[in-house]
C-alpha angles and dihedrals in degrees: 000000000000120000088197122056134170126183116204120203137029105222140103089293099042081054092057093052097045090051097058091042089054094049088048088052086230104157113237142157116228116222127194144143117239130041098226097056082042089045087059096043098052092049088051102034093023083235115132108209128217105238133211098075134277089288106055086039098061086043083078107025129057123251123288133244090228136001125209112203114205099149131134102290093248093063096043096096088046095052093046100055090045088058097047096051088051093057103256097151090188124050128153114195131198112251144306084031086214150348112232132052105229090047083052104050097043083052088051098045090045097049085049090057098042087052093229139134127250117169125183118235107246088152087179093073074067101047103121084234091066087042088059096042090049082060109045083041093063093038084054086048096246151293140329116168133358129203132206161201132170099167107166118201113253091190087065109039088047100098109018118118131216139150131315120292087007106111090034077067110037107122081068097034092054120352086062083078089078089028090060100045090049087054108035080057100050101018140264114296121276087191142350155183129219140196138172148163142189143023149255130209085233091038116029097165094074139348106168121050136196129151142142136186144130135295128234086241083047100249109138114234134186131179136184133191135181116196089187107051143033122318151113137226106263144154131196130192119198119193131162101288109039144334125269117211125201106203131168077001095243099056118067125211130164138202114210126214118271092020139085101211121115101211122180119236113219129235126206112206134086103205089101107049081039095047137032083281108269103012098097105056079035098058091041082058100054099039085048095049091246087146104161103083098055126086102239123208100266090052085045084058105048095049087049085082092063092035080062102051104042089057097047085253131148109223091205114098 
């Protein structure tokens, strides 16, 4: 464990890790900007930030062991690069880990040189319900196509507001949390072929998804998405002896061969109804140095190149 801990951000998310790290009893310092997020995050935590921002708060401490991101997306790049100048060698940033190409790959390079680890949060690689399907996945002997469906409701995210460039990217800021988990069970794409339509006032590049290809281990895999109608994040497996459905994400059922029952599996621990579902066993990984299991941000920026172009963006700003 790290003896050092900084928390970055005060926001929801911030809140969800410091309430496992509290009940934990893993020692931190919250750092944030403003007083008014840090004043709401000490009445509701008991934590009381240090406020002014990561970088004016490494100008007077030394650097930390480890280093959890859970800033606004557009800050995410900045922070980390603070972090890793400073000498933090761990940091695990909430997804997507950045938003520009160039801020990304100078992150990644740095972090390279410095010889330090930055993984990117996709606290659902950690759900119990992925545990379990990784096992019964390796007891099938694999697999060998994977569905999915990362629709995203328009109704809701019309009018949210966030920071600058972040809705414009959304499918990467948000839907990779289902892109990811399809692909972190049956392997990244070896290829692939995209298409979209349509547009949003809050997301003119693409409002209607549908692609297949291959993956790198040779399961098949689809996906479809419509911004713009009814749908809900999924993700189905499908090996030799059943299919394994993933939804709502938290929840795992499965279909075996030769039936038509859906039958719930059941999952034993309570760290997800008692957590935000998969913070907890993925904050004890990367405190405890379990790494493999994380995307890191090279991986992340690599795959940028087929989140792009699964969502009709250009990665070059």
């Amino acid at each position: 464990m790290s003896d050092n801990l900084i928390l970055v951000g005060t926001g929801l998310m911030a809140g969800e890790y410091a309430k496992v790290l509290l009940a934990s009893k893993i020692p931190f310092t919250a750092v944030g900007r403003g007083e008014t997020s840090a004043a709401k995050f000490e009445e509701k935590w008991g934590v009381r930030p240090v406020c002014g921002g990561c970088e004016e708060y490494l100008k007077s401490h030394p650097a930390p062991d480890s280093a959890i991101v859970a800033v606004g997306v557009e800050a995410l790049e900045g922070v980390i690069r603070q972090l890793l100048l400073h000498g933090c060698r761990r940091i695990l940033v909430e997804k997507p880990g950045g938003i520009s190409r160039k801020g990304m790959i100078a992150n990644v390079e740095l972090a390279e040189k410095c010889g330090a680890a930055v993984l990117v949060a996709y606290n659902r690689r950690f759900y119990n319900s992925t545990i379990q399907a990784r096992r019964i996945i390796e007891e099938d002997g694999g697999i060998r196509c994977v569905a999915f469906d990362f629709t995203e409701w328009s109704h809701r995210l019309c009018n949210i507001v966030k920071g600058p460039g972040v809705m414009d990217f959304w499918f990467c800021a948000n839907s990779t949390h289902v892109v990811d988990l399809a692909f972190y069970l049956a392997g990244a794409p070896e290829k692939i072929d995209c298409f979209h339509s349509g547009s949003l006032n809050w997301h003119p590049a693409s409002a209607i998804f549908a692609g297949a290809g291959v993956t790198k281990r040779g399961a098949l895999f689809s996906y479809r998405a419509d911004w713009a109608s009814a749908g809900r994040w999924s993700v189905i497996a499908y090996t030799p002896r059943r299919s394994l459905i993933l939804c709502p994400m938290e929840q795992l059922q499965e279909q075996l061969v030769g039936s038509i029952q859906v039958a719930p599996i059941a999952l034993q621990d309570s760290d997800d109804t008692d957590f935000k579902p998969g913070l907890k066993k993925q904050i004890a990984a990367f405190l405890g140095g379990e790494w493999g299991e994380f995307c890191t941000l090279r991986e992340q920026y690599d795959m940028m190149r087929v989140y792009c172009e699964m969502a009709g963006y250009d990665f070059q700003a």
